[in-house]
C-alpha positions as CSV (number, residue, x, y, z in Angstrom):
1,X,-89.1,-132.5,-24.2
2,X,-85.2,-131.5,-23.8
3,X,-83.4,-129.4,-26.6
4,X,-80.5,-131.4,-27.3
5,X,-78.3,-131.2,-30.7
6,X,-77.4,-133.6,-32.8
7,X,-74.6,-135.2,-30.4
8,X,-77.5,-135.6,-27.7
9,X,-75.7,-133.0,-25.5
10,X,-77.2,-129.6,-25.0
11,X,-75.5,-126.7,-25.4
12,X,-75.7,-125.8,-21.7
13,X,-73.6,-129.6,-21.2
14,X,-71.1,-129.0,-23.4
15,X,-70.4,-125.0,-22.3
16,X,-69.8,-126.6,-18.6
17,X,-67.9,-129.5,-19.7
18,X,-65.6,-127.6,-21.1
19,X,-64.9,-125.2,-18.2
20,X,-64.9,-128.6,-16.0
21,X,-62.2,-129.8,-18.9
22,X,-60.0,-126.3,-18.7
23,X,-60.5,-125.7,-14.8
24,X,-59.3,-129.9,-14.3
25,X,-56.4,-129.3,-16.9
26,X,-54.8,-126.6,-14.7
27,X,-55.0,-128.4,-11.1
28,X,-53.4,-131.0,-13.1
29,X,-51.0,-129.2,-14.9
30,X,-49.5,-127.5,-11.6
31,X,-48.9,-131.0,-10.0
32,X,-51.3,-130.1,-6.7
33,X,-52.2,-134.0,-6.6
34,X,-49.2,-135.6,-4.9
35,X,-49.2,-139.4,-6.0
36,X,-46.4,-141.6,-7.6
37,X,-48.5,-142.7,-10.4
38,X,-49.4,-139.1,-11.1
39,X,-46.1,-137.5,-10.6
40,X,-44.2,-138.0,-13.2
41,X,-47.4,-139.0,-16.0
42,X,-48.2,-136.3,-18.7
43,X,-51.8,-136.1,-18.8
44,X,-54.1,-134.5,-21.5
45,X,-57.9,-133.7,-20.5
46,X,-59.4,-133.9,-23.8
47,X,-62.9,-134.2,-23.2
48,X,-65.3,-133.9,-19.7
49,X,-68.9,-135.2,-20.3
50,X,-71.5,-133.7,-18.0
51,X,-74.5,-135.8,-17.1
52,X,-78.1,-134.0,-18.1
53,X,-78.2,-132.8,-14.4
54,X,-74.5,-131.7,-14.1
55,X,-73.8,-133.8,-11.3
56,X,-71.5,-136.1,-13.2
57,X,-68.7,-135.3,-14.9
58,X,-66.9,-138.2,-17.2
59,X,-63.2,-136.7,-17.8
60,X,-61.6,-138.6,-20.6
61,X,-57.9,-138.4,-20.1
62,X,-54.9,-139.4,-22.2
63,X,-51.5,-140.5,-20.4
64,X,-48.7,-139.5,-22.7
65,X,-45.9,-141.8,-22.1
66,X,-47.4,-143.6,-19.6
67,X,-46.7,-147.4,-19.4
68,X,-49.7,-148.1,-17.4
69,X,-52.3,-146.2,-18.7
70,X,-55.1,-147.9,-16.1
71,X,-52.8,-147.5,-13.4
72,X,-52.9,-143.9,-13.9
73,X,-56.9,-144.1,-14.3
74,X,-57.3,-145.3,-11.1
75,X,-54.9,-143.1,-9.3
76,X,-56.9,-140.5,-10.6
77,X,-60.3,-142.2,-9.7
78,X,-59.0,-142.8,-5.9
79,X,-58.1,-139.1,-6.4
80,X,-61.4,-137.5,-7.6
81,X,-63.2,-135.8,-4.3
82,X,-59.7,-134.1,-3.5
83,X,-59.7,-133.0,-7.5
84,X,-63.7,-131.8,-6.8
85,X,-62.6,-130.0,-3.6
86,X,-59.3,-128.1,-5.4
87,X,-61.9,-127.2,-8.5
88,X,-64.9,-126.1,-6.3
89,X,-63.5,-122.8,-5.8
90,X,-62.9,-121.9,-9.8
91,X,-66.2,-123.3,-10.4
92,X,-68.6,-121.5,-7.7
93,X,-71.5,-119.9,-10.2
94,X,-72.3,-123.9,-10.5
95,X,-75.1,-125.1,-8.4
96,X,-73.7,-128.7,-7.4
97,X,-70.3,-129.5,-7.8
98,X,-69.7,-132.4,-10.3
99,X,-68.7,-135.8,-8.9
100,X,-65.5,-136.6,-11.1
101,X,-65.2,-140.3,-12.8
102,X,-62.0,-140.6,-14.7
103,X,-62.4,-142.4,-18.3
104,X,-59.0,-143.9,-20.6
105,X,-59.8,-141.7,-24.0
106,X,-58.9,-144.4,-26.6
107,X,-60.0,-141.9,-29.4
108,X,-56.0,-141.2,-30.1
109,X,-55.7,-145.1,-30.8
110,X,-59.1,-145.4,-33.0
111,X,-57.2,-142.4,-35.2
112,X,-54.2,-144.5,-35.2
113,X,-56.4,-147.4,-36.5
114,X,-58.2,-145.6,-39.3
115,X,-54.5,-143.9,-40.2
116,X,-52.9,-147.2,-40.4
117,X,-56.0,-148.7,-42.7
118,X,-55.5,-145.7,-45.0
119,X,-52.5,-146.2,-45.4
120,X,-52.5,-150.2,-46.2
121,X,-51.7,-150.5,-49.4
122,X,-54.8,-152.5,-50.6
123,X,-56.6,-149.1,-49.5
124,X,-54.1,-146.5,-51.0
125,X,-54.6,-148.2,-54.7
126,X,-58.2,-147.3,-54.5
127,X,-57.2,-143.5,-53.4
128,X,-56.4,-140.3,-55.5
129,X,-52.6,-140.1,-56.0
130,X,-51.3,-136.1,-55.7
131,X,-49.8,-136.5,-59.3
132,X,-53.3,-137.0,-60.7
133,X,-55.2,-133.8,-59.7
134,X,-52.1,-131.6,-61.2
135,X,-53.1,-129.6,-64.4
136,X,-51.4,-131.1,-67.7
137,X,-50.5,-128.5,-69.2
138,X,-53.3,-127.3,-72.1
139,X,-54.9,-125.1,-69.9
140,X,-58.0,-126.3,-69.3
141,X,-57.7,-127.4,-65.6
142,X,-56.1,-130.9,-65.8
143,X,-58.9,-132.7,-67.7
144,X,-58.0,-134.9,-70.5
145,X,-60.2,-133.4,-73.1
146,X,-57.6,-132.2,-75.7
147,X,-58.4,-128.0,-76.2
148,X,-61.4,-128.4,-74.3
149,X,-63.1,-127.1,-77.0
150,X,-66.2,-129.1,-79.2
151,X,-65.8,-130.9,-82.1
C-alpha cells in the first residue's frame, strides 16, 4: 500500500519535482540550449511531475509570447537528453536521473476561461456587488435590522 495524499502524489514526488522544476528553470533561464525556437521564447517551468519511480519527469511549460507554443514543445522534447545531461550534475543525491518529457501547461488558459465566465454578465448578476457588504451606517455591522435591538 503506497502513502499518497490527497493529489495522488507522495510527498517524496512532489519534494523532487520541484527541485527537477527549480534546477530545469535555471539551465533554461541561462540560455545553455542553443536552438532557434528556444532562443528568443520566454519560458516558465511551472510544474515537473515525477512518476512513482522517479524516472519520469512530466515538465509543464508555459511559452510567454510565443506564437507557436507546440513548436517550442517539441524543440524542447528533441532537446531533453542534453537538458538531463546539463541537470545530472545539480541533481547527483538522485539515484536515476529522470528522463524529461516536455508538456504545453494550458492551466494559464483554463484561469482565463473561468475569469472570463465570472465576469459574463449573466454570472456577475448572480454575484455580491462590493457596495453591498459596506456597513449603513447604524452601527450594527451593515444588516438591515433597524437598531438591531428586539422589539
Amino acid at each position: 500500500m503506497s502513502r499518497s495524499s490527497s493529489s495522488g502524489l507522495s510527498q517524496r514526488q512532489l519534494r523532487v519535482g520541484e527541485q527537477v522544476r527549480h534546477v530545469l528553470s535555471n539551465v533554461l533561464q541561462r540560455g545553455e540550449v542553443s536552438d532557434p525556437v528556444l532562443e528568443y521564447s520566454v519560458l516558465s517551468v511551472s510544474e515537473v511531475r515525477m512518476s512513482p519511480d522517479l524516472k519520469i519527469a512530466t515538465c509543464f511549460v508555459t511559452p510567454i509570447g510565443a506564437i507557436d507554443s507546440d513548436a517550442v514543445i517539441k524543440a524542447l522534447n528533441a532537446h531533453a537528453k542534453f537538458l538531463r545531461g546539463r541537470i545530472a550534475p545539480q541533481l547527483r543525491q538522485m539515484k536515476y536521473m529522470p528522463e524529461f518529457r516536455f508538456r504545453l501547461d494550458t492551466s494559464f488558459d483554463n484561469f482565463s476561461k473561468i475569469d472570463a465566465l465570472l465576469r459574463s454578465p449573466e454570472v456577475a448578476r448572480d454575484l455580491p456587488h462590493p457596495h453591498d457588504d459596506e456597513d449603513d451606517g447604524d452601527g450594527d455591522g451593515g444588516t438591515d435590522g433597524g437598531d438591531g435591538g428586539s422589539d
